[in-house]
N, C-alpha and C positions, 0 to 999 in steps of 0.2 A: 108602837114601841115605847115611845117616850108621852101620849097623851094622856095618858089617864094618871099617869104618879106624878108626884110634886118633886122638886128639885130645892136645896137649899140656896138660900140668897145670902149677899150680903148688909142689904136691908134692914129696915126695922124690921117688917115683919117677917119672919123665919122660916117660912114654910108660902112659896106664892107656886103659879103654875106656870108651865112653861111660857104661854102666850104673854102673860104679866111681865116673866122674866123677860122677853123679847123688844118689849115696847122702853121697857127702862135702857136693853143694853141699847136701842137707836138714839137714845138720848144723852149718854154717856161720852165723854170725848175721848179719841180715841187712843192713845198712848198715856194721858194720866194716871188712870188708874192701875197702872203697868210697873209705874217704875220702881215702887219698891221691892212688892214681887221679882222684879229682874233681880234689881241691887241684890236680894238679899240670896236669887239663886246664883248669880256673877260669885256673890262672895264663898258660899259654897264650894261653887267649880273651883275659884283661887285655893282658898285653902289646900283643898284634895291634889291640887295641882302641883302643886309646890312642896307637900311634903312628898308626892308618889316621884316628882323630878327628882330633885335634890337629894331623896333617899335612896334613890339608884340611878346616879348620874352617869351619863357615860356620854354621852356631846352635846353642845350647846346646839348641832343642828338636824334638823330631822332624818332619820333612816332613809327614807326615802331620796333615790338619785336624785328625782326633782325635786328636792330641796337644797338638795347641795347646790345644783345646779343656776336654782334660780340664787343664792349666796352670790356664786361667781358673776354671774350676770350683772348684779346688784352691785357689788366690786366694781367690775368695770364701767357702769355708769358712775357711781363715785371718785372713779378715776380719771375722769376728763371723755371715757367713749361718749358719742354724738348722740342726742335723745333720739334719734331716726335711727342710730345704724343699730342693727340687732343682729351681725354678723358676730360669731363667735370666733373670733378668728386663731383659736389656740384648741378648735376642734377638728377631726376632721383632716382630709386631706387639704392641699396648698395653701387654696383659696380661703380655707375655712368653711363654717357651717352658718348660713342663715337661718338665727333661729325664730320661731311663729310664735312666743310669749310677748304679750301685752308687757309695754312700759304702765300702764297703769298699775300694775302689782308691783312692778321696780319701785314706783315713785313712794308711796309711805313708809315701805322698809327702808329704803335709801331715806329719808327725811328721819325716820327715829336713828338710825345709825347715826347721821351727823349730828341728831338732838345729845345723842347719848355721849358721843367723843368729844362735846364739848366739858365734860367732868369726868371722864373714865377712859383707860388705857383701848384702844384700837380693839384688840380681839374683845375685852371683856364689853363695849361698847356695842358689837356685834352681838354676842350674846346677850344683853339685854334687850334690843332690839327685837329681834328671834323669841323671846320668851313674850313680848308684851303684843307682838302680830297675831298670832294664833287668836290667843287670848281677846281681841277686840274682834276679831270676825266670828265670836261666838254671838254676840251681843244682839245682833239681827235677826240670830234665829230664835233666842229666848223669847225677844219681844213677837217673831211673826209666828211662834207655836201657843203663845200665851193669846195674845190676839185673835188669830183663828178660831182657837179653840172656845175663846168666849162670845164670838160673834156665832157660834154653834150651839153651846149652853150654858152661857150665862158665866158668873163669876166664878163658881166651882169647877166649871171646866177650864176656866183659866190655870187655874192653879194645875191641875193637871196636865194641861198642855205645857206646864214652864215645868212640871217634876220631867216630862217627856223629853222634853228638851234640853235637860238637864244629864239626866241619863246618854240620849243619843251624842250630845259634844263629848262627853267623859268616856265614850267606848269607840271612838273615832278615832285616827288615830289624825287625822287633819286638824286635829284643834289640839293635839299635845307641844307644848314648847317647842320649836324649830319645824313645825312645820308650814313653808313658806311656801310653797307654789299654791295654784289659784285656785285648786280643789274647794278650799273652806271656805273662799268667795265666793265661788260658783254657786254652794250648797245654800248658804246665806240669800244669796240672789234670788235663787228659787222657791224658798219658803219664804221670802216677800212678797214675791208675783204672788203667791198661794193667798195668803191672807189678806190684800189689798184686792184680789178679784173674790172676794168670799165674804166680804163687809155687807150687812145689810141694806145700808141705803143707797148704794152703787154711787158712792161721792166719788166728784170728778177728782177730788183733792189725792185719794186715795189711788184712783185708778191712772191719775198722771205719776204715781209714784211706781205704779207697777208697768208702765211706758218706760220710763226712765231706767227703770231695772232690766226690762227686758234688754232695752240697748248696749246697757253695759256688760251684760251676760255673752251677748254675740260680740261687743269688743275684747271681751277677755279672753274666749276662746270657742272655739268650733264645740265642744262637746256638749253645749246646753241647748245647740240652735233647736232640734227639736220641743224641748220644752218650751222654748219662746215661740215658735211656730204653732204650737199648741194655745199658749197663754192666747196669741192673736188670733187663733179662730174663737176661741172662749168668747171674748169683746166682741167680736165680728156676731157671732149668735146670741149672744146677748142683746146687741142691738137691734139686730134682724127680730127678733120677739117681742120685744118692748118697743121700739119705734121710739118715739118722742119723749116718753121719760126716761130713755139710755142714750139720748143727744150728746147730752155735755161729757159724760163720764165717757164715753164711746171715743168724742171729740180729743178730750185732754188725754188719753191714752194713746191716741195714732200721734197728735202733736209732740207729744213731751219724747216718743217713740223716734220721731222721725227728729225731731230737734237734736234729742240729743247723741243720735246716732252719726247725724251729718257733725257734731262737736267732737265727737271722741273718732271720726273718720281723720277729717283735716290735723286733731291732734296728734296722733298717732301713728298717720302713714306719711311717708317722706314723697315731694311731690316728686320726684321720678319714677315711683312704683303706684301714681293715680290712675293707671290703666292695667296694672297686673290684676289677673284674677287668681286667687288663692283660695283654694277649699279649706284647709287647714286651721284661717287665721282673718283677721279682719282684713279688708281689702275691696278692689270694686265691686268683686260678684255677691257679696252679702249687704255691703253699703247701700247697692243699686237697690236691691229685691229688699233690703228694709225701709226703705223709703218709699219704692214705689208703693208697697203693701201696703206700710200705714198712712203714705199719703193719700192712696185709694180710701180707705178707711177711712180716712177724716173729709175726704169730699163727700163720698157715702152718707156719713152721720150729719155733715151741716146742712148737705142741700135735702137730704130724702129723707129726715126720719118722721116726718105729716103724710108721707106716703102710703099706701095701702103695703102690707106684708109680701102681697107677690110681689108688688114693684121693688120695695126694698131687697127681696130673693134675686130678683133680678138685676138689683144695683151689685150686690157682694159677687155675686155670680161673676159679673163682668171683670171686678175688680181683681177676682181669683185666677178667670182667667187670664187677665192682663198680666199678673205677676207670673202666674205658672208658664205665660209663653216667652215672655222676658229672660226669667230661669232657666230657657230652654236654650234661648239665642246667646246668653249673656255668660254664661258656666254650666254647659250640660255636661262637665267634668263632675260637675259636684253633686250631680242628684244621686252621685251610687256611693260607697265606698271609699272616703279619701285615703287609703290605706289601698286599694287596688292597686296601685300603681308600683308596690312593692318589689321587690324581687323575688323571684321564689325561693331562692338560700334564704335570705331574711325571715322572709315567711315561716320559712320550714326550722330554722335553727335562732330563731329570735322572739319573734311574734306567738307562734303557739309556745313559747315558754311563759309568755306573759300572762301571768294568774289574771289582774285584772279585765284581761281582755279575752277571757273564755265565754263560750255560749254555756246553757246553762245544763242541757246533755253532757258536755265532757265535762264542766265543775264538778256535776255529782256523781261521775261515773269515777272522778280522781279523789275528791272527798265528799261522800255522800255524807258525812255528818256536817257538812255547814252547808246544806240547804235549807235548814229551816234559818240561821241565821238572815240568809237573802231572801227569801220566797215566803214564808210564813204570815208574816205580819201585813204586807201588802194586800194580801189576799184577803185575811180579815177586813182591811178596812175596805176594797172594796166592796164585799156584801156587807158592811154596814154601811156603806153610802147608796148601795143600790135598794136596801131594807126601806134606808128613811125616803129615798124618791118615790117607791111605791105607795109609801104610804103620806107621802105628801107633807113631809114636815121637813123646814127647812131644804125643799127639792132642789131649787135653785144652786143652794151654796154644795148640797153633794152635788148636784152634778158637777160643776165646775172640781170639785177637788175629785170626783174621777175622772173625770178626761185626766187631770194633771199625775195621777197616783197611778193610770192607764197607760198612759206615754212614758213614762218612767220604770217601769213592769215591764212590758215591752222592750225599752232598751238594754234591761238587766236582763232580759230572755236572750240578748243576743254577745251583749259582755257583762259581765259578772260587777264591773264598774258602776253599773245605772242602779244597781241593788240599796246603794246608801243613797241617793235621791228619792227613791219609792218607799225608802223606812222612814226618812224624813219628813214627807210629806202625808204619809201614816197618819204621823200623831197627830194630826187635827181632826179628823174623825173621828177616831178612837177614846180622844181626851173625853168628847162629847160623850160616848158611851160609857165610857166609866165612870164620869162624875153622875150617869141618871143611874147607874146599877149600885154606888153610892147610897144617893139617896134614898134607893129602896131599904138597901141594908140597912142604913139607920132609922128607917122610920116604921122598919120591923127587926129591931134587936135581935128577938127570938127565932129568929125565920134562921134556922141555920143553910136552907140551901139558899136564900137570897145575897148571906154572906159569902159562901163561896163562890159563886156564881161572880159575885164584883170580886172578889180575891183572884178568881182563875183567868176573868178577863182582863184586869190588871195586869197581872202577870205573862200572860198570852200577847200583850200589846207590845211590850218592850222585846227589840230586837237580839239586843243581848240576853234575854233570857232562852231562848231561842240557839244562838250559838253555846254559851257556856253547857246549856243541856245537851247539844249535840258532839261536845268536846268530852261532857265525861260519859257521855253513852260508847263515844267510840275508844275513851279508856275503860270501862267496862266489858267492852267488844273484846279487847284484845287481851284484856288480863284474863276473862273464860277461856281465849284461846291459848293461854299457855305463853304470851309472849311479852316483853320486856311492856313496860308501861311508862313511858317519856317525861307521863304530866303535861298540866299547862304550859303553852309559849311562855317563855319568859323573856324580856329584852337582853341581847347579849353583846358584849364588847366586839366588835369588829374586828379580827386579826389582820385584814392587808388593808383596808381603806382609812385608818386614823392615822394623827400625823406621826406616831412613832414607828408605823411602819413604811411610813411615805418621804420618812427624812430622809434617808440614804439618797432616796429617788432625788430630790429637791437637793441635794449635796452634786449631783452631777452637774455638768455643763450644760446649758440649755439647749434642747432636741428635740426629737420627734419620739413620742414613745408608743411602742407597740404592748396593748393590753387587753385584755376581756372586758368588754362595754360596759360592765358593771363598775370597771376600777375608773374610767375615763373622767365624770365630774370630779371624783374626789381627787387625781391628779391633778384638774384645773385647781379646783383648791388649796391644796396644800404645797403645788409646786410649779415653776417658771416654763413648764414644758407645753408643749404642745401633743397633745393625745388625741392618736389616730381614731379610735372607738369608743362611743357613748350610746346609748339607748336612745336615740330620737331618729324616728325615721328621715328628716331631709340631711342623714348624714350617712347615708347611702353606702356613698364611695370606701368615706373611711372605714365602714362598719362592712363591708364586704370584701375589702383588703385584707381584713384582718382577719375572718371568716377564713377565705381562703388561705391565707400563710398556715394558720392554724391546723388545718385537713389537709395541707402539701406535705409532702415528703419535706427532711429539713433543706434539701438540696435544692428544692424549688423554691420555699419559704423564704430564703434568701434572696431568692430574685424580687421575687414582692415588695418584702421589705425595703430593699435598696431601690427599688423600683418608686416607692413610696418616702425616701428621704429617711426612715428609720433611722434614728440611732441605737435606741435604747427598745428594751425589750423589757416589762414588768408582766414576771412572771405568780399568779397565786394558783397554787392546786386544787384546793378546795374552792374555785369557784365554776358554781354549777355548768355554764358556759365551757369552761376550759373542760368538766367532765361531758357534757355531750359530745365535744367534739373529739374527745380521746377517745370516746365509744363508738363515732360514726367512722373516724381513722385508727386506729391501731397502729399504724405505723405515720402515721403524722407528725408533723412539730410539736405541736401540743402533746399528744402522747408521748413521742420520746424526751420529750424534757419533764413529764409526771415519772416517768423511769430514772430520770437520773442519767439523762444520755444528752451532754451537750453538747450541738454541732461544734466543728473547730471556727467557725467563722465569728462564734460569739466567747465573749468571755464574761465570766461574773463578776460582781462587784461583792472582794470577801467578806465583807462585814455582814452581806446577807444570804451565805448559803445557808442553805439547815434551815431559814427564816420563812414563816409564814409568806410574806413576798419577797420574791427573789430578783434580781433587777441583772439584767446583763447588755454590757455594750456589745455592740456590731463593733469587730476590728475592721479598720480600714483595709 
């Protein structure tokens, strides 16, 4: 695919071959030649950012619940709450709701908030804050898609892998202003591991950097374990192959892995909950099995890598099984489903609403036009990683980037969520292909299929192009059929969860408020109450209180309510929540109060009837 044509360099000389290009880039160091490249795509991203923000502003914090959420969270560490306690205690029924987000995300928002309110008013200090977060967890993925991509072809695939990377933060919606949950770390995290096990010399420097990542990935949250789990068999057969020249780098990856793991364990969790196991969140049962794994893994690589290959098969063998029957005795909760444990209302009236968390039969059976958005570009790059291992160029580094781009495919076949990790991790293959189809085009001008060919592969890489074409195929779809045509998504002002619609609420006396799970973060936000219902599963009770009052008669709903401390009832019609369940009841709470029918046990508060949120007390 790529031996016989030349590639452009950045060299004297202009035109060398691949092999030539290979031996310079081992020679090269490895972030230098990066940073202006970044700078000048950082400066890009800034610009476009900042006019597309501030030219249609409508909140300093991100759309997304969990942003708001992790806001409040952040508040309340800045408030005096304990670095250990992670109880929400203004979610949720009595006791409140313990929540499974990492203080390590608390900790740098909460530090630029307090940088920022030493010269700037409280809210707007936030908002700054909010704008400058996003914005620096771009910067890991620029450098680990610019990187990869040039440890695949050379200097010109760098730049490609950073236009790649460029494109993907700017259609993300994790890296626009205010969005603060751990998603855009997460993503960051992974296209590190990517490019520090994809470097040519398998330096130990690099590969204790993707040790270190990987730890941090499982301290941050449950949703990347398999990708780490993956990263660590990568190393594990890596070194199982190479034996003695994959020692050290083998070495410094189960070390920095397990070091830093046992750091971000003790920091993290409160020494009361040192024996809880949690599938969810950091805790024993991932601590234990990260340590024994890579400490398996590093006895492995010091004592046995002069060993002959079965023995070393035989050494990892042992060490997999030791970890896999650990896993067994230690948290056999966690080898399925941490979501099993659900309730079936939840499930049935919460969970499958949840767009991110569809498999990938009902995504396209609900919007087949943004399959190719998810599915497309993965795909591509896995036959070009499986083209180049055939033919033997660079085999090594695709394999490893499909195992990783496989694992990731795989989780998006089962939630639509894993889709932006496997587009991610794309562009490092891809970069390579288009800087060599490049090079052809320019080194025959006249060749017009050689030009399309790099124009359509170009184009065919980026994920966005892929959705926008399947946005307006299915506006094409519907204008042949005769039917209204909507357009593109556009960002809209929120009618019940901004604070003009939330003062009234925050005007009341402080209580318990009953609402549809969507309204519940931004209540913590913007008001003193405590709300019964938010979208996070370990909030069970509250979230199925609310469920049920919801789909009772209003006669019953009032038992609940009062049964649950209720005072206050915030009532929105248009939220999708509140229409399911006027659809599954008909004569429910819910539905009678979208009618315009309110119990006599409730009364409104005037200022918001006829209002987008409607807010009503429980009479004594």
């Amino acid at each position: 695919m790529y031996q016989s044509e030349p590639i452009i360099s950045s060299s004297s000389n202009p035109v060398e071959t691949f092999p030539e290009a290979a031996r310079k880039i081992d020679r090269v160091p490895v972030l230098g030649p990066l940073h202006r490249l970044v700078a000048a795509g950082f400066a890009v991203i800034m610009l476009i950012t900042v006019v597309l923000h501030f030219g249609n502003y409508v909140d300093y914090v991100g759309a997304d619940n969990d942003d708001v959420m992790r806001l409040v969270q952040v508040r309340d560490l800045l408030g005096g709450q304990g670095w250990f306690d992670l109880v929400q205690t203004r979610l949720g029924l009595e006791d409140g709701t313990p929540m499974h987000w990492s203080r390590l995300i608390d900790l740098p928002i909460a530090l630029l908030v307090a940088l920022f309110s030493l010269v700037l008013a409280p809210q707007t200090a936030e908002a700054a804050a909010l704008f400058v977060w996003p914005s620096l967890t771009m910067l890991p993925i620029l450098y680990a898609l610019a990187l990869g991509a040039r440890s695949l072809g050379g200097p010109v695939a760098s730049v490609v892998g950073l236009i790649a990377g460029v494109l993907f933060v700017m259609s993300v919606n994790r890296f626009q202003p205010g969005s603060i949950d751990h998603h855009n770390v997460q993503l960051a995290i992974v296209a590190v591991i990517a490019a520090c096990l994809t470097l040519p010399d398998r330096s130990p420097r690099a590969f204790g950097v993707a040790g270190f990542a990987a730890a941090l990935a499982v301290a941050i949250g449950a949703e990347t374990t398999p990708h780490v789990a993956i990263a660590c068999a990568i190393v594990a057969v890596l070194w199982l192959w190479h034996g003695e020249a994959m020692r050290a780098a083998a070495c410094a990856f189960a070390l920095a892995m397990a070091a830093s793991l046992t750091a971000v364990f003790y920091l993290t969790v409160p020494p009361t909950k040192y024996s809880l196991v949690a599938c969810d969140a950091l805790s024993t049962s991932f601590y234990a099995l990260g340590v024994v794994g890579a400490g398996g893994l590093f006895l492995a690589a010091a004592l046995a890598s002069g060993f002959s290959r079965p023995a070393r098969l035989a050494m990892l063998g042992s060490v997999a099984t030791g970890t896999a029957g650990f896993a067994v005795l230690i948290a056999p909760a966690c080898l399925g489903n941490p979501l099993a444990s659900l309730d079936p209302l939840l499930v049935d009236m919460w969970l499958n609403s949840v767009t991110e968390a569809q498999p990938v039969l009902e995504q396209i059976g609900n919007e087949p036009w943004t399959a190719g958005g998810f599915y497309a570009v993965p795909l591509i790059a896995m036959a070009v990683c499986l083209f180049n291992i055939r033919r033997n160029r660079k085999a090594e580094a695709h394999m490893v980037l499909l195992a990783l781009i496989a694992t990731a495919y795989a989780i998006a076949l089962v939630q639509v969520r894993g889709a932006v990790f496997s587009n991610l991790l794309s562009a490092i293959p891809l970069a390579g292909l288009v800087s060599e189809l490049r090079a052809r085009s320019h080194a025959a001008p006249k060749n017009t299929i050689k030009g399309l060919q790099f124009a359509g592969t170009a184009l065919a890489s980026i994920p966005f192009v892929w959705a926008l074409s399947g946005a307006l195929l299915s506006m094409g779809y519907t204008s042949v059929r005769g039917e209204d045509v909507t357009g593109l998504p556009v960002k809209e002002k929120p009618v019940c969860t901004d604070a003009a619609a939330m003062a009234p609420l925050a005007n009341e006396p402080k209580g318990v408020v009953v609402n549809a799970s969507n309204l519940g973060a931004h209540i913590l936000r913007f008001t003193h109450h405590r709300s019964l219902s938010a979208p996070y599963h370990r909030n069970q009770g509250g979230m199925l209180t609310e469920l049920h009052a919801g789909l009772a008669t209003p006669q019953d709903a009032e038992k609940f309510l009062r049964g649950a401390g209720a005072t206050l009832v915030a009532f929105c019609r248009t939220d999708p929540q509140v229409g399911s369940i006027s659809r599954r009841a008909p004569a429910g709470f819910y539905a009678e109060l979208s009618k315009g029918n309110v119990p006599a046990w409730l009364e409104p508060v005037p200022q918001t009837i006829g209002k987008p949120l409607e807010i009503y007390r429980l009479r004594p």
